[in-house]
MITI-104213 format. One line per field, with one value per residue (C-alpha): residue in three letters; residue number from 1; x, y, z. Coordinates in Angstrom, 3 decimals, padded with zeros to 6 digits. Each point is the difference from the previous one (the first is absolute). Example, Ala and Ser with C-alpha at 12.3 -4.5 7.8 and 13.67 -1.06 7.14 Angstrom:
2
residuo: ALA | SER
num: 1 | 2
u: 012.300 | 001.370
v: -004.500 | 003.440
w: 007.800 | -000.660
END
This chain:
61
residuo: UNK | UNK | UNK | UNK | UNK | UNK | UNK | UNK | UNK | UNK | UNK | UNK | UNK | UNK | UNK | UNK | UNK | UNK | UNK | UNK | UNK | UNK | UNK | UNK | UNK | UNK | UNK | UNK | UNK | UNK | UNK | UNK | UNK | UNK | UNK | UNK | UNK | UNK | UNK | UNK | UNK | UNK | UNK | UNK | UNK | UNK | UNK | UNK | UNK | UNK | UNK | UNK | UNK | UNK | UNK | UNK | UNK | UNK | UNK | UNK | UNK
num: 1 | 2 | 3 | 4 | 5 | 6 | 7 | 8 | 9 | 10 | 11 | 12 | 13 | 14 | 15 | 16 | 17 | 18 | 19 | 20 | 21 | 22 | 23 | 24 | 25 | 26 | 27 | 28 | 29 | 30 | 31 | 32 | 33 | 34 | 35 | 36 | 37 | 38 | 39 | 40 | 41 | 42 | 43 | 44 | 45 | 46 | 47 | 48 | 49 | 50 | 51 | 52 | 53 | 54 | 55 | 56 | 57 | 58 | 59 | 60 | 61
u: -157.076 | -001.302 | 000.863 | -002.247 | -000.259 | -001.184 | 003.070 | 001.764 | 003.753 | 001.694 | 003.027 | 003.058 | 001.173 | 002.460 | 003.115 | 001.261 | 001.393 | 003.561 | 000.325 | 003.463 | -000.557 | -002.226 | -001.539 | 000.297 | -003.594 | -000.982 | -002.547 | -002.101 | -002.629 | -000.005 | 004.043 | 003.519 | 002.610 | 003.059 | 002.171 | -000.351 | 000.706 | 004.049 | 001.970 | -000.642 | -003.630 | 000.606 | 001.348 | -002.468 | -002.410 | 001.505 | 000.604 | -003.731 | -000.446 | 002.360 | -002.003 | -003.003 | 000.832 | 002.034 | -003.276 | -002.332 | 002.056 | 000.489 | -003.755 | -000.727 | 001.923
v: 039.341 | 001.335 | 003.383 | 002.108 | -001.785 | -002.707 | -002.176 | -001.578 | 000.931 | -000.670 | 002.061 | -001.616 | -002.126 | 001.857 | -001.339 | -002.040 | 001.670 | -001.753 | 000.988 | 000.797 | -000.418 | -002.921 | 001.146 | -002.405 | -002.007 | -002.261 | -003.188 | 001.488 | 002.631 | 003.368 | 000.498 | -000.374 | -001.999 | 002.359 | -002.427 | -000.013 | 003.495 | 000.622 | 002.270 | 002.895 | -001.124 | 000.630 | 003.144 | 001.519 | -001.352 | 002.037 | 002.813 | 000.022 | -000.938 | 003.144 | 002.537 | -001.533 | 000.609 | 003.297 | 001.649 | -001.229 | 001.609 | 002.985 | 000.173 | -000.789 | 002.777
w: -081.426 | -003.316 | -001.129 | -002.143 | -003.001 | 001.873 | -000.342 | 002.571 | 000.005 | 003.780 | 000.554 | 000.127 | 003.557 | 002.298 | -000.418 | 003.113 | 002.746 | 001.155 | 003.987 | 000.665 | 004.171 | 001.038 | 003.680 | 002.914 | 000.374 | 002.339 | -000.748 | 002.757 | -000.896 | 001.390 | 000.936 | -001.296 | 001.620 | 001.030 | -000.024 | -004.028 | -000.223 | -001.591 | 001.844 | -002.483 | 000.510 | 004.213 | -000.178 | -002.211 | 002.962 | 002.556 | -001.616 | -000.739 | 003.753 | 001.010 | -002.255 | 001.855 | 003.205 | -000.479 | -001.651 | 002.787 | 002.702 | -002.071 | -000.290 | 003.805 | 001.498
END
């Protein structure tokens, strides 16, 4: 990328990113495997599930 003097001065690299959670994968493509998931990783799951579900029948009455 050149700016407008016409010199070529890249900005600088992001630094890296260190992940502090590493997600449950799978070697298959398209899905996760469940039983990966920690505990803390389960119940976040389910409450996500219950928010789900509690909308959609709030929505359908």
């Amino acid at each position: 990328m050149q700016n407008e003097e016409g010199t070529s001065n890249p900005p600088p690299p992001y630094p890296p990113v260190h992940a502090e959670h590493s997600y449950p994968t799978s070697t298959g493509a398209g899905h996760i495997e469940f039983s990966r998931f920690t505990p803390a990783d389960k119940q976040a799951f389910f409450g996500l599930l219950d928010e789900y579900f509690d909308q959609r029948e709030r929505g359908s009455r």
